[in-house]
C-alpha positions as CSV (number, residue, x, y, z in Angstrom):
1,X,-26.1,96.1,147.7
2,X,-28.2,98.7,145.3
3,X,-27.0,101.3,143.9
4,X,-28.1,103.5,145.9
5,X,-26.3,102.5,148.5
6,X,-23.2,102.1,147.1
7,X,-23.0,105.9,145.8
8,X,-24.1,106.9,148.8
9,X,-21.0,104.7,151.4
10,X,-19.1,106.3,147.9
11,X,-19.9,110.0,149.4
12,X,-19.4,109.0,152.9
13,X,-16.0,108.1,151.9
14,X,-15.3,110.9,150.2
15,X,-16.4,113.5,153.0
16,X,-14.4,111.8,155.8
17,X,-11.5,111.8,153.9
18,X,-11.9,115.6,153.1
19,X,-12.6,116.2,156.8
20,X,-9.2,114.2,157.8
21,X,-7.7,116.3,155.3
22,X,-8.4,119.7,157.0
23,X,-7.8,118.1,160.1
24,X,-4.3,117.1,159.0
25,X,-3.7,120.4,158.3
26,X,-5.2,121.9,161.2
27,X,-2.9,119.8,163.4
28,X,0.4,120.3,161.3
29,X,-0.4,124.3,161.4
30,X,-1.4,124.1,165.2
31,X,2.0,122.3,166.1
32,X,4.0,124.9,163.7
33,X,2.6,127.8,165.5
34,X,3.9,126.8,168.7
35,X,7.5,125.8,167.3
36,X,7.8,128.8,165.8
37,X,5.8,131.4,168.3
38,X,3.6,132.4,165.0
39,X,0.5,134.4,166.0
40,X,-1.3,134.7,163.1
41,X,-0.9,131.0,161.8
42,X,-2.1,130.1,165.1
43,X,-5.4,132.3,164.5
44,X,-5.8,131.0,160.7
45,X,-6.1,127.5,162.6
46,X,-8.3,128.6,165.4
47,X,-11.1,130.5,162.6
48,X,-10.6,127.3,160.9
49,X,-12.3,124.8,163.0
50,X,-15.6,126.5,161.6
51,X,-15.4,124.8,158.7
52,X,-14.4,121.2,160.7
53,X,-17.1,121.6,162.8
54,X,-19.2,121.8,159.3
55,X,-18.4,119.4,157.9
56,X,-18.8,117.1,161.0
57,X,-22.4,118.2,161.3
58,X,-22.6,117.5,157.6
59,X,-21.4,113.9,158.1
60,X,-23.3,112.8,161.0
61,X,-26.4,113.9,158.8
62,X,-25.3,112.3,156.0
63,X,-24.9,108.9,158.2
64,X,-28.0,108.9,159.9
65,X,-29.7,109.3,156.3
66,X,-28.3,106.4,154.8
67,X,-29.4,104.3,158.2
68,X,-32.9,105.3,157.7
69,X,-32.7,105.0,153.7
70,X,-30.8,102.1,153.0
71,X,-30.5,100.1,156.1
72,X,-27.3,98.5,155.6
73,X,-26.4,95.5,157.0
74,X,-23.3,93.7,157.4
75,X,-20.1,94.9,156.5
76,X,-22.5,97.9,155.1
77,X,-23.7,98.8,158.5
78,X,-20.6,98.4,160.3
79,X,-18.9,100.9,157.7
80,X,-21.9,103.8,158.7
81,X,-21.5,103.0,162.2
82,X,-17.8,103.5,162.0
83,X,-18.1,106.6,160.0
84,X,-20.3,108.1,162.9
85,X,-17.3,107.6,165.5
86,X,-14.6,108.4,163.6
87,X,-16.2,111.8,162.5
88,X,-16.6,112.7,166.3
89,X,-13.2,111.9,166.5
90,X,-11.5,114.0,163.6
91,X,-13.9,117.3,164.9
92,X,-12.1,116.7,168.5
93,X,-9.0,116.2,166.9
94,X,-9.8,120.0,165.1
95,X,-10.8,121.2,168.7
96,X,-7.4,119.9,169.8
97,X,-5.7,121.9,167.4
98,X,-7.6,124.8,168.0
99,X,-6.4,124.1,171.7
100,X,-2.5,124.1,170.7
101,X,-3.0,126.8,168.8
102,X,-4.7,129.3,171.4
103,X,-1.7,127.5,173.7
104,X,1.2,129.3,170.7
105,X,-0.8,132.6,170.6
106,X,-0.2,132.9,174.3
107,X,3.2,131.7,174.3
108,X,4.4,133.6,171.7
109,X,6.8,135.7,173.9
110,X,7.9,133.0,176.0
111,X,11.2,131.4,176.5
112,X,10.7,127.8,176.2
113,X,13.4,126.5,173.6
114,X,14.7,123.9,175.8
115,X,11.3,122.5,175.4
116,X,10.9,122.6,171.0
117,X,12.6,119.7,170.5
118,X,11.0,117.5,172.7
119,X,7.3,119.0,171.8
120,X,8.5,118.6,167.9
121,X,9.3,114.6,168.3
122,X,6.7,114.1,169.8
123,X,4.0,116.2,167.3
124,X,5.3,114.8,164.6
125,X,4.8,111.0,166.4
126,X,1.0,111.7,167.2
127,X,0.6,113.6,163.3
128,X,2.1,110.5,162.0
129,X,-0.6,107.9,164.0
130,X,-3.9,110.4,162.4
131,X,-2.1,110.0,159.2
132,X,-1.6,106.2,159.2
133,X,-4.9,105.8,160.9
134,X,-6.6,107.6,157.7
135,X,-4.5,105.7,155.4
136,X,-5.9,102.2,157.0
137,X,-9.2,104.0,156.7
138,X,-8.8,104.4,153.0
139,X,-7.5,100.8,152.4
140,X,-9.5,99.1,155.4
141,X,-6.0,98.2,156.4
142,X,-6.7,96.0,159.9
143,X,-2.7,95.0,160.3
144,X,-2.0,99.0,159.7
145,X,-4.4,100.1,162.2
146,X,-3.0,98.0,165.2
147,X,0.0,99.2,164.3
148,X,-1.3,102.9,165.2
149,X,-2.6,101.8,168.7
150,X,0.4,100.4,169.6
151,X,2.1,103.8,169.0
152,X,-0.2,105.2,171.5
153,X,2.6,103.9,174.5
154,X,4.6,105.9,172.7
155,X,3.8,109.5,172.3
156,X,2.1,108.4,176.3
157,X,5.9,107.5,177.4
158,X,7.3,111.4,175.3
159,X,4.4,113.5,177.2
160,X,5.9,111.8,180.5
161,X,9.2,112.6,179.5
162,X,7.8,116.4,178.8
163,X,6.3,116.3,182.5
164,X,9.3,115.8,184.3
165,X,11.9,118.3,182.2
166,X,8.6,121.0,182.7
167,X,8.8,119.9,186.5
168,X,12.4,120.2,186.9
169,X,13.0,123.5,185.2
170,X,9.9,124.5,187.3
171,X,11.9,123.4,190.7
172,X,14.8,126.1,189.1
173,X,13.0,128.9,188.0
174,X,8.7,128.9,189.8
175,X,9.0,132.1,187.9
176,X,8.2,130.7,185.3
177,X,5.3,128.8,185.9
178,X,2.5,130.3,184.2
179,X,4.6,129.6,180.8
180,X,5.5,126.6,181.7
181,X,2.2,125.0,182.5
182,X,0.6,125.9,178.8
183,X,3.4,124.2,177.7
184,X,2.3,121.3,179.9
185,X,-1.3,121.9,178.6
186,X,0.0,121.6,174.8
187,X,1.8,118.3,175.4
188,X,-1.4,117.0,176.9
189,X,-3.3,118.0,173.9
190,X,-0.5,116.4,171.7
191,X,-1.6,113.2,173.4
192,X,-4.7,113.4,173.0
193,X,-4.6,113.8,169.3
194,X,-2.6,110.5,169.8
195,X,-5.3,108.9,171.4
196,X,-8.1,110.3,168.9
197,X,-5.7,108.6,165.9
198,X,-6.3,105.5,168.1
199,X,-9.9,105.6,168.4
200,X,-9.8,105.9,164.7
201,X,-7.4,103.2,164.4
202,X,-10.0,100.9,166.5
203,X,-12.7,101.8,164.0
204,X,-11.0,100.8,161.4
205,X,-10.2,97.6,162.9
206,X,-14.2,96.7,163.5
207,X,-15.1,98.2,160.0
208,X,-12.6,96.1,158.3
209,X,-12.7,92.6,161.1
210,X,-16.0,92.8,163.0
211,X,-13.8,93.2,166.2
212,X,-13.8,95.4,168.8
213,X,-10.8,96.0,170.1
214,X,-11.5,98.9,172.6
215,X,-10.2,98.2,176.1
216,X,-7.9,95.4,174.6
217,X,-4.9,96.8,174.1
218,X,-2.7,93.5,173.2
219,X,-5.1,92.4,170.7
């Protein structure tokens, strides 16, 4: 491998780590404003995702040039190729937050504390899985990253649980259905940050193994 090449995979690293970065913090801020009904953390995170959907821009770029440039093959190529996915994920994973977040704003005068520590277990789960997904990004850790996707059942098995406690208290009190159905909506979004940390998770697994696991969910 030249020189070249290695600096450049050497920036590519170092830009889709700062991206999971800020989309860390997006997510942890997002979840926080809805706990704790705070408005204007909720709008720092939603004038945020500017600068996410920068840097993804910025990445995609910077993959495509070192396709053209380098033409890496191998492990090489399957590390760009990667790269390119997992970006898209992270900048969805930003939108997501910007979602919860418009979801707190909202919801800021609404009753729903029946509901916090339910929506808190299982933010923190799904926060956990992008974490551990960067982390076996970092390493190229294969046995980590499986680890992540199995998690998936997990948070999927908490936003069921969500669905029926928001259905029965619906049943009570219909009054309250507007309210309740954002907080319905921010669970689903939860979940989907899951499922973005499992994408991720995938990646990893064919940049480190060659193997794609998509659609192969005991493997």
């Amino acid at each position: 491998m030249s020189q070249h090449l290695i600096r450049q995979i050497d920036t590519l690293k170092q830009k889709i780590l700062y991206e999971g970065t800020c989309v860390e913090d997006a997510i942890a801020q997002a979840v926080q404003s809805l706990i704790n009904r705070d408005r204007v953390l909720a709008s720092e995170v939603i004038q945020h995702d500017d600068e996410i959907d920068r840097l993804e821009v910025e990445i995609e770029e910077e993959c495509l040039k070192t396709l053209a440039l380098y033409q890496p093959v191998a492990a090489d190529l399957r590390f760009v190729v990667a790269i390119l996915k997992i970006n898209n994920d992270l900048e969805r994973i930003g939108d997501l937050a910007t979602n919860i977040a418009k979801r707190a704003i909202s919801l800021a005068d609404a009753d729903y504390a029946d509901m916090v520590p339910d929506i808190r277990t299982m933010a923190n789960k799904a926060q956990s899985m992008v974490k551990a997904s960067l982390d076996a990004l970092v390493s190229q850790d294969s046995r980590l990253a499986r680890r992540v996707r199995e998690d998936d059942d997990i948070v999927d098995n908490m936003r069921r649980d969500i669905q029926t406690k928001v259905k029965e208290h619906l049943r009570q009190f219909p009054q309250d259905f507007e309210n309740w159905s954002k907080i319905s909506s921010a669970s689903r979004h939860i979940e989907r940050v899951a499922d973005m940390a499992t994408n991720i998770a995938e990646e990893v697994v064919y940049m480190a193994e060659g193997a794609i696991v998509r659609h192969h969910p005991q493997e």
